[in-house]
C-alpha positions in Angstrom: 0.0 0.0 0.0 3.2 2.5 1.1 4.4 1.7 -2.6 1.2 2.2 -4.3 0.8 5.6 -2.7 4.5 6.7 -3.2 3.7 5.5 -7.3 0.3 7.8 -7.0 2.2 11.4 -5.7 5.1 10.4 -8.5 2.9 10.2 -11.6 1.2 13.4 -10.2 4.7 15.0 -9.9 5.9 14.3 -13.3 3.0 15.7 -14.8 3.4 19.1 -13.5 6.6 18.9 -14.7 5.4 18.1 -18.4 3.7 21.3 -18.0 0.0 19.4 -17.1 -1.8 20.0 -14.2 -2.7 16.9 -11.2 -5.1 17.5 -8.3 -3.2 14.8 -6.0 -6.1 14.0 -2.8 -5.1 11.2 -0.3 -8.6 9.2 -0.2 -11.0 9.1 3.1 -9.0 6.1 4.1 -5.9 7.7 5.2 -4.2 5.4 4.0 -4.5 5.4 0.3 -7.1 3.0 -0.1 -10.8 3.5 -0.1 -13.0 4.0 3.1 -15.2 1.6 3.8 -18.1 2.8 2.9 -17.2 3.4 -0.8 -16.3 0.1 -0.6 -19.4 -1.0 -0.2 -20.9 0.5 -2.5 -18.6 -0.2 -4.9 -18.1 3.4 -5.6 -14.5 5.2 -6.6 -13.4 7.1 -3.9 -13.9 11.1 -4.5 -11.7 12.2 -1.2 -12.6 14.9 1.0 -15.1 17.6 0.2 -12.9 20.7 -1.4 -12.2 23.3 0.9 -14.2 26.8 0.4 -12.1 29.2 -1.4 -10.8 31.9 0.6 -8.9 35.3 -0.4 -6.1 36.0 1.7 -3.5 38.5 1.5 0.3 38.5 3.1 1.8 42.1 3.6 4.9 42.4 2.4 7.8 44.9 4.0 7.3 46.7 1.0 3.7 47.0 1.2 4.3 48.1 5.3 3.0 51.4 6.3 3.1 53.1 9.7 -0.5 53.2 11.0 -2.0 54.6 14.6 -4.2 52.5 16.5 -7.5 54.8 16.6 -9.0 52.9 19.3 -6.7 54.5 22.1 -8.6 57.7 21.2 -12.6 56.5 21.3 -12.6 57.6 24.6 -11.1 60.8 24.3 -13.2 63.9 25.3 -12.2 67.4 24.0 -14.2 69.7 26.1 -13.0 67.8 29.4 -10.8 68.6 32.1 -9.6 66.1 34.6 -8.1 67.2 38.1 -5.1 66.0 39.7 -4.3 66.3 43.0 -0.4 66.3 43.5 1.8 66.3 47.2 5.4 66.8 47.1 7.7 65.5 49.9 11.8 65.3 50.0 13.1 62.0 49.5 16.0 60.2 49.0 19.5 60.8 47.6 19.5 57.8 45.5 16.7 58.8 43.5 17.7 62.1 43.6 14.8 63.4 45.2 16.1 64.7 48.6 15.5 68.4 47.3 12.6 70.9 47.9 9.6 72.0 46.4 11.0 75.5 45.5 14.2 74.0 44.4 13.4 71.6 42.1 11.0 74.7 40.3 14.6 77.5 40.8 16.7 75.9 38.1 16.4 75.4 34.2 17.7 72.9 32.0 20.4 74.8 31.1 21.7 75.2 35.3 22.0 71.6 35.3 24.0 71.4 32.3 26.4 74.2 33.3 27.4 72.1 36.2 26.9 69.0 35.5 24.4 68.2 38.2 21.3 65.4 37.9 18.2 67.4 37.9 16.8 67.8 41.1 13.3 66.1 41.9 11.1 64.9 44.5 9.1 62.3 45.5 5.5 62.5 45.1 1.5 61.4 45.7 -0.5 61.9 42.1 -4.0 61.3 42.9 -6.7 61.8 40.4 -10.4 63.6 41.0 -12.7 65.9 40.4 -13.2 69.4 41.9 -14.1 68.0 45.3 -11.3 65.8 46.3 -9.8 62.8 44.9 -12.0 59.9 43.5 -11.9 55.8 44.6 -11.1 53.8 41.7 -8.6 56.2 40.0 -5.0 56.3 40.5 -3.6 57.1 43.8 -6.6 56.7 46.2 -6.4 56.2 49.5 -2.6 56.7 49.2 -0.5 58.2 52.1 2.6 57.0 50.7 4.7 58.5 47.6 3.6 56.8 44.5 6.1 58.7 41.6 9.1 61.2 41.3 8.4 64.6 39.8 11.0 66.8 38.1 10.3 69.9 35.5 10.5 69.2 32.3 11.3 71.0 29.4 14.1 72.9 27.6 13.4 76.6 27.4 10.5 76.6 29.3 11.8 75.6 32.2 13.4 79.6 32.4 9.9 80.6 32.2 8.3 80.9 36.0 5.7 78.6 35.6 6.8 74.9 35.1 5.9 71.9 32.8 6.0 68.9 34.9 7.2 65.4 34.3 5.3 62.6 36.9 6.6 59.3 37.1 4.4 56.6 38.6 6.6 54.1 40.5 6.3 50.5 39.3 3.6 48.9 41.0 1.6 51.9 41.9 -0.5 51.7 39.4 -0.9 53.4 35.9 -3.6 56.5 34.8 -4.9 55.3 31.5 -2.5 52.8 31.0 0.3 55.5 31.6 3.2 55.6 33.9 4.7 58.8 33.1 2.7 61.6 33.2 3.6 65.1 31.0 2.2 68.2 32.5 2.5 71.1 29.9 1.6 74.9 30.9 2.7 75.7 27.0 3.6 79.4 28.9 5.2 80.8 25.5 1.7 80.2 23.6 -1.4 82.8 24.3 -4.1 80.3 23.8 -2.8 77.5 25.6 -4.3 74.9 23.8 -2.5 74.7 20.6 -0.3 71.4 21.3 -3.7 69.6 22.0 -4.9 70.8 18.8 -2.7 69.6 16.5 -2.2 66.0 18.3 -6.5 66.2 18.4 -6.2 67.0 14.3 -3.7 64.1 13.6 -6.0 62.0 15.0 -7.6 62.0 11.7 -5.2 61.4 9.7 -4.4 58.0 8.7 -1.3 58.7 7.4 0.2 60.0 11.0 0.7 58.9 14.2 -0.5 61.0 17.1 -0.6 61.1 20.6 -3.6 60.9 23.8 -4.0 64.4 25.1 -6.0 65.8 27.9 -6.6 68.7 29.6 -5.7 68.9 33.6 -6.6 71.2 36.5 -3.4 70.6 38.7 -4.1 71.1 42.5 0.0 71.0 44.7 0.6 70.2 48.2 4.1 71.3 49.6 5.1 69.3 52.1 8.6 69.7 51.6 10.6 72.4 54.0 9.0 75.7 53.6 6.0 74.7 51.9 3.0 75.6 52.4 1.0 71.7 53.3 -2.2 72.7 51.8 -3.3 72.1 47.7 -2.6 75.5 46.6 -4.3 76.0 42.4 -1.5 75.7 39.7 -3.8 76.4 37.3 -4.7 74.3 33.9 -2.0 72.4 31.9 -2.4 69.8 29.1 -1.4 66.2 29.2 0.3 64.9 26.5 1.4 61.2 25.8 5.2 60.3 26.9 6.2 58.7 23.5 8.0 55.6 24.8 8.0 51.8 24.7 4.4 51.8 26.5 3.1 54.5 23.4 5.2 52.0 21.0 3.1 48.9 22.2 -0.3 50.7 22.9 -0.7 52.2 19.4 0.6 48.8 17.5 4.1 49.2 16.7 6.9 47.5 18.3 8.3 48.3 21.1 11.9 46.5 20.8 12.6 48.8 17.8 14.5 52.0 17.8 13.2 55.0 19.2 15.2 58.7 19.2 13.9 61.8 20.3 15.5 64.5 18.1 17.1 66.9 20.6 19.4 68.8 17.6 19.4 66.8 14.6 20.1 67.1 10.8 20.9 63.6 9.6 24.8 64.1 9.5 26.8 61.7 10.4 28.3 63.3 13.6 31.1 60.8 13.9 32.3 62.0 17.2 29.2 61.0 19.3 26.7 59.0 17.2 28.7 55.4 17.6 27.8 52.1 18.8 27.2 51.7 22.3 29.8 48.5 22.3 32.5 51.5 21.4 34.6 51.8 24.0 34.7 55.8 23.2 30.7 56.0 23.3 29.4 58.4 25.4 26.5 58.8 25.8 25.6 62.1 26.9 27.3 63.5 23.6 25.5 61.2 22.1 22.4 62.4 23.7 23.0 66.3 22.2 21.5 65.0 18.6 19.2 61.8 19.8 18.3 61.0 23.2 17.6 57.7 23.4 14.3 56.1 24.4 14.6 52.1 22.5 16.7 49.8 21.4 20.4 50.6 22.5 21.3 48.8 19.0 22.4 51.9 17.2 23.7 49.9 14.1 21.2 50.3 11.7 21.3 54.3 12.9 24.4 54.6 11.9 24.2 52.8 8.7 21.0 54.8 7.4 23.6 58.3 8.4 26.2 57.0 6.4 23.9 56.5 3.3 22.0 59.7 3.6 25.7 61.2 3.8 27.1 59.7 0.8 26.9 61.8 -2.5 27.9 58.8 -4.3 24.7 56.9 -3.8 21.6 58.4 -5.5 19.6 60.0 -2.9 16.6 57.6 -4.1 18.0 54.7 -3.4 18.8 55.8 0.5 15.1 57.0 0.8 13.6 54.1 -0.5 15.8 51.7 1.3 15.5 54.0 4.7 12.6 55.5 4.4 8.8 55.8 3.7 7.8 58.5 1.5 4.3 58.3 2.7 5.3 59.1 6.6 7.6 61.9 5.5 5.8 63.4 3.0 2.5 63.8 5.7 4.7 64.6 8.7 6.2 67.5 6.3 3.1 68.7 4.8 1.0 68.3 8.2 4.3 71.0 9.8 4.3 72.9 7.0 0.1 74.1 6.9 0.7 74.1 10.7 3.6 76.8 10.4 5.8 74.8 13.2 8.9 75.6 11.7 10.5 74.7 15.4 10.6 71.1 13.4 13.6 71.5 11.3 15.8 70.3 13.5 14.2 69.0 16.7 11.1 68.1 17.7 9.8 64.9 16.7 10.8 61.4 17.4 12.3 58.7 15.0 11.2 54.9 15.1 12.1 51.8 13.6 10.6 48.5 14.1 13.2 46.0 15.2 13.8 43.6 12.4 13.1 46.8 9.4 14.8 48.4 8.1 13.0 51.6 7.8 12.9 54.7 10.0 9.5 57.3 10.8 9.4 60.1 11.9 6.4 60.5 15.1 5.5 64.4 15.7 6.3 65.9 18.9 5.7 69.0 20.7 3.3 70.8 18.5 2.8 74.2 20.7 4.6 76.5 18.2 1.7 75.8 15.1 0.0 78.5 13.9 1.8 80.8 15.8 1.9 83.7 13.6 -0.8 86.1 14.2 0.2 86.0 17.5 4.5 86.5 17.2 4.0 90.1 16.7 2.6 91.1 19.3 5.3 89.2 21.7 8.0 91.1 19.3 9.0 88.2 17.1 8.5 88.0 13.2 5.5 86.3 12.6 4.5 86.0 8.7 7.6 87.5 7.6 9.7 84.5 8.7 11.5 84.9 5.7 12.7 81.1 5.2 11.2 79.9 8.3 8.2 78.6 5.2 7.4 76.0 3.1 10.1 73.7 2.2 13.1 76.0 2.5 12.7 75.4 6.5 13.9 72.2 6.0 16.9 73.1 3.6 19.2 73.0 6.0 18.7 68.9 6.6 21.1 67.4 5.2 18.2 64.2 4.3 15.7 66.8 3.0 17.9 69.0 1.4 19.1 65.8 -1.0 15.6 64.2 -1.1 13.7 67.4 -2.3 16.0 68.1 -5.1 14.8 65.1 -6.3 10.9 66.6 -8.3 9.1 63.5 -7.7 9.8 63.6 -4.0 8.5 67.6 -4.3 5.7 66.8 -6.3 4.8 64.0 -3.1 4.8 66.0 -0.5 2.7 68.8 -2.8 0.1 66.1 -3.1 0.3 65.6 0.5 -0.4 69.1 1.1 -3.2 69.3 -0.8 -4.6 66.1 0.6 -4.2 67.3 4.2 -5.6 70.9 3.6 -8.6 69.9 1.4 -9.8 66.7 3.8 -8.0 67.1 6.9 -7.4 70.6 7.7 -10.2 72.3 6.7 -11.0 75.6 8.1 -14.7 74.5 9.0 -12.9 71.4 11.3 -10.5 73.7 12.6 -12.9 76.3 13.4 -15.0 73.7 15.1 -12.3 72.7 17.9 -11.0 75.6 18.6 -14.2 76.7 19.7 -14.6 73.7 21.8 -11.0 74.3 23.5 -12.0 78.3 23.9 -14.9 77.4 26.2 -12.7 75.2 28.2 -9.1 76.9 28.6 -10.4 80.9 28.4 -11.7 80.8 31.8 -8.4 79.4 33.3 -6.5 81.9 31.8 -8.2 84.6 32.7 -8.1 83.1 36.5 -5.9 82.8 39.0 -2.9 81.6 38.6 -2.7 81.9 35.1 -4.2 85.3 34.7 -0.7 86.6 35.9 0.9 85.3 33.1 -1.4 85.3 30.4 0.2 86.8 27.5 -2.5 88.0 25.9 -5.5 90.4 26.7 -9.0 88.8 26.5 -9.7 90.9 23.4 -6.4 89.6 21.5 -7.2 85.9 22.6 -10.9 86.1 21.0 -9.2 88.2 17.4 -6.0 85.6 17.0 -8.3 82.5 18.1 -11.3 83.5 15.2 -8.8 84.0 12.7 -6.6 80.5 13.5 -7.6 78.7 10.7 -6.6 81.5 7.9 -3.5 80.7 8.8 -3.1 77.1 7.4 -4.4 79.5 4.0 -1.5 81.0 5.1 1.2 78.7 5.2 -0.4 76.8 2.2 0.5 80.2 0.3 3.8 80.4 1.8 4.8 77.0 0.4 3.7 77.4 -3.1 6.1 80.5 -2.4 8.8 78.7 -1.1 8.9 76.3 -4.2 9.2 79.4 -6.5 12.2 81.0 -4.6 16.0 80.1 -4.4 16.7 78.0 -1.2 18.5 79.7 2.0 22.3 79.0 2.7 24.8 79.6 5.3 27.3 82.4 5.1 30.8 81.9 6.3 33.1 83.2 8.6 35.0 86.2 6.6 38.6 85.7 6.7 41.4 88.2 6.3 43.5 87.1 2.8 46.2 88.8 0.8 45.9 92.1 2.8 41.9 91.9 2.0 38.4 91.3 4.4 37.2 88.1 2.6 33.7 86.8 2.3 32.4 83.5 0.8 28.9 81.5 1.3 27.4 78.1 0.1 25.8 78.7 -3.3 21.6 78.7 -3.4 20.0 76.5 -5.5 16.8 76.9 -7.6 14.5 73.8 -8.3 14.0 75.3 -11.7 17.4 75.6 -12.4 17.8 79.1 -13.2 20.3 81.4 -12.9 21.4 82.9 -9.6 22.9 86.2 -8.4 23.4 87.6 -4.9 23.2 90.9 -3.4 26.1 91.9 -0.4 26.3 94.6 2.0 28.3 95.2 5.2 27.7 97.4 7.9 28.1 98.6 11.1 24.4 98.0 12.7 21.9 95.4 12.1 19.4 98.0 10.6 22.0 98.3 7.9 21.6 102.3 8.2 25.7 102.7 7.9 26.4 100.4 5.0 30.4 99.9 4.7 30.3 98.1 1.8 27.7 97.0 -1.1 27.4 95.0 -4.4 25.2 94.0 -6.2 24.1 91.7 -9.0 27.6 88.8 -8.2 27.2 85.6 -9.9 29.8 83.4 -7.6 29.4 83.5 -4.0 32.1 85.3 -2.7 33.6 88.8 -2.9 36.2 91.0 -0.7 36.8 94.5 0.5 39.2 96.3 2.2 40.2 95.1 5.8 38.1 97.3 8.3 39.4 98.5 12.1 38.8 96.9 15.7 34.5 96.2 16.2 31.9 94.7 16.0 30.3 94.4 12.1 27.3 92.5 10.1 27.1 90.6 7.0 24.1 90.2 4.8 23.7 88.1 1.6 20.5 87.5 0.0 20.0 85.4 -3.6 17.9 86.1 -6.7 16.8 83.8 -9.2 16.2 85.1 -13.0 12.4 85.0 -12.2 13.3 88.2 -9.7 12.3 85.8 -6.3 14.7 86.9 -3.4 15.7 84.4 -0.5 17.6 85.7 2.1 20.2 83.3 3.8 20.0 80.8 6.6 22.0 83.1 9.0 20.5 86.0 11.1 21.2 88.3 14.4 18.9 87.6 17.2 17.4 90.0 19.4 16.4 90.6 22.9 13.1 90.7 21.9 13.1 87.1 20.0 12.8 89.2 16.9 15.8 88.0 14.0 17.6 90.3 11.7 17.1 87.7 8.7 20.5 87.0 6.5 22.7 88.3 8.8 25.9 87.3 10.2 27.5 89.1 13.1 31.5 89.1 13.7 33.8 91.2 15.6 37.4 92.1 14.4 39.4 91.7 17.2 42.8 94.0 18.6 44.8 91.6 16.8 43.3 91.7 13.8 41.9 88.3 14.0 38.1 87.4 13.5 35.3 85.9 15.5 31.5 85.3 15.0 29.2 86.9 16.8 
């Protein structure tokens, strides 16, 4: 019987082979044979019934793209405000938290890094509630004991005199929806105060993009550390916002063994000095951390390997964004930045994630509170609309990833269908309109309360104008981009040198996507108005020219470029003022007694 059955699966073999087709079934005996029952009958055995057709589909890595799981939002409430009870007590030196109320809220960032220190924290009870008290059944309850660590968190905020927060649960002390580390964000430097929340709550929609749980929070503090006060004293409202980690990895379906970076300063250069493998026995990590701070996998490998492709001019840039890269995730975080006007993405801001065994990196937003910022800039002394290159695309020309990718039209004609797709479905001004509305009933009364009525920003009357007139500014930005594609792209000028008894200057040449022809206009003076001009031409086709060396003190550059169709792009440099205004352009540099030359 063994044989016979071997002889059957042969003869069915060979006829594929010839090109035929054989249906080989094993009969209802098992065995080879015929049941029983056929048998019989003396009936030829048919087999098994055929199984139903079914249509099934395998993804393939190429067919992989990043999506959000929308169900973590079905709960989500915009118009609701959850209250949090906080104590603060000193702790221990071994977590660091053997420090005060009052000192843990003294110091910036910036302190700590000056000296070295670990930031200062405290130990804490979170307890969540309502307006009356804390409620049974949420986080914290009943608790007498400390339940998480509290620190500020932030970079130049935490100058500002109120204070983001960063909460900690402990292990074991339970999680607030599903979430051990709780981000408290005042978003001081924004008028509205609800502009982070926003753009997460608009993303939301997207399928293209990944967002992030949000909620608004009423924080209530109790000092119990020396000096305080030991009663809940108002802090006013602040907005939650998702700690993008290995818990956010895991809980909106991705993977949370890949690698994930959060982009402190980063322009996809290789930055061999501190971006190395953490086996190196020269890694540090701390200069490692200035560029990406790490939050994953401690495999940087694959990092470094995707920096050395995006850095070498010898492979076409399309190859390294198709093997690195999905168009679709850059293309939508781009365009999404762009109509938003959060030109603070450029270099920072957002987090980059890889599953484990892909090869592909993604960019997840982060920190969305300077969007649609620019009716209000002006009236805190900053540019506003006329960012000059701050705009559309030319934000982003100083990437080194971007800067090769968008030279590519294909890749610009992407994103410009991305654009378009966000602003006609997704951004609309009628959607727009209708949450900011929403947040305005909830956040205008705390801002116009105590605490944060004594550092509210804006008037009532200049919240209500910028708020009704938010969603012309996607318009806007949609303008400035069409703009942007039209003008030559911004470049750095360099540090003038002093050559052959002459003041030297040289830049990096522009570039225009239509190829046309460039020239640049140069001036030197003694002020940043540019009221005592030193030194002027016009009209120069290379980027360089000279003049004759000038005394001891302080002097500033500017370059702009012009392209044959008469657009004007000013370069990536500029002076910064008190005010947070920029002198677009501009570079500042001091001749010194010796006759040597520094940058402002």
């Amino acid at each position: 019987m063994k044989n016979n059955l071997q002889m059957f699966f042969l003869i069915g073999a060979l006829l594929l082979l010839l090109g035929g087709s054989a249906l080989v079934s094993v009969p209802a005996g098992g065995d080879g044979s015929p049941s029983s029952e056929d048998a019989a009958s003396g009936e030829e055995a048919s087999g098994p019934p055929a199984s139903e057709s079914v249509e099934k589909v395998t993804l393939s890595v190429e067919d992989y793209r990043l999506r959000d799981n929308k169900s973590v939002y079905e709960d989500d409430e915009e118009d609701s405000v959850v209250t949090m009870y906080l104590t603060v007590r000193e702790g221990n030196p071994a977590e660091h938290t053997d420090h005060t109320w009052t000192e843990v809220n003294t110091y910036s960032k910036y302190w700590y890094e000056e000296r070295d220190l670990e930031q200062y924290a405290v130990e804490g009870i979170l307890q969540v509630g309502d307006e009356n008290g804390p409620l049974p059944g949420e986080v914290g309850y009943g608790e007498n004991v400390p339940n998480a660590i509290v620190k500020i968190r932030g970079q130049t905020s935490t100058k500002r005199e109120q204070k983001n927060y960063k909460i900690e649960l402990k292990e074991g002390k339970g999680e607030w929806r599903d979430q051990r580390t709780i981000n408290l964000n005042k978003h001081g430097g924004e008028g509205l105060r609800f502009r982070n929340k926003l753009a997460y709550d608009l993303m939301k929609e997207i399928p293209q993009m990944m967002s992030a749980r949000t909620q608004f929070v009423h924080l209530y503090v109790k000092d119990e550390t020396k000096g305080g006060s030991g009663v809940f004293e108002d802090y006013g409202l602040y907005t939650q916002v998702e700690q993008i980690n290995g818990r956010y990895l895991k809980t909106h379906g991705l993977d949370n063994n890949g690698q994930l970076y959060k982009n402190e300063f980063f322009e996809f250069l290789r930055y061999e000095d501190a971006i190395k493998l953490a086996t190196d026995p020269t890694f540090d990590l701390d200069a490692f951390e200035t560029y990406l701070e790490v939050k994953g996998n401690t495999d940087h490998s694959k990092l470094i390997e995707m920096l050395e492709d995006v850095n070498d001019y010898s492979v076409p840039i399309e190859d390294t964004v198709e093997k690195w890269f999905d168009t679709e995730n850059l293309f939508y975080w781009m365009g999404f930045q762009i109509l938003m006007g959060n030109e603070d993405t450029n270099a920072r801001n957002y987090f980059l994630y890889s599953p484990l065994n892909l090869d592909k990196f993604y960019i997840i937003s982060w920190d969305n509170d300077a969007s649609l910022t620019a009716l209000e800039d002006p009236i805190h002394g900053m540019n506003g609309f006329a960012g000059s290159w701050e705009a559309g695309i030319s934000n982003y020309w100083g990437n080194i990833l971007f800067q090769r990718m968008y030279k590519v039209k294909e890749y610009r004609d992407g994103l410009t269908q991305a654009i378009e797709t966000l602003r006609s479905q997704y951004l609309t001004k009628e959607k727009v309109n209708r949450l900011v509305d929403t947040y305005c009933d909830v956040v205008k009364p705390y801002v116009y309360s105590m605490p944060d009525l004594l550092y509210a920003p804006l008037t009532p009357e200049q919240y209500e104008q910028i708020a009704d007139h938010l969603a012309d500014e996607i318009w806007e930005n949609y303008q400035a981009y069409l703009e942007s594609l039209e003008k030559p792209l911004p470049f750095y000028i360099g540090v003038p040198t002093v050559e052959n008894g002459k003041l030297r200057f040289v830049w990096d040449a522009s570039y225009d996507f239509d190829n046309e022809e460039i020239t640049y206009n140069v001036e030197v003076a003694s002020d940043y108005l540019f009221e005592n001009i030193l030194f002027s031409q016009q009209d120069l086709r290379v980027p360089e020219t000279e003049m004759d060396i000038l005394p001891e003190g302080q002097y500033f550059i500017r370059v702009r470029s012009t392209n044959e169709s008469g657009k004007t792009q000013d370069a990536f440099d500029y002076y910064a003022l008190d005010s947070g205004s920029k002198v677009y352009a501009t570079k500042c540099f001091y001749i010194l007694t010796d006759g040597t030359i520094a940058e402002g």
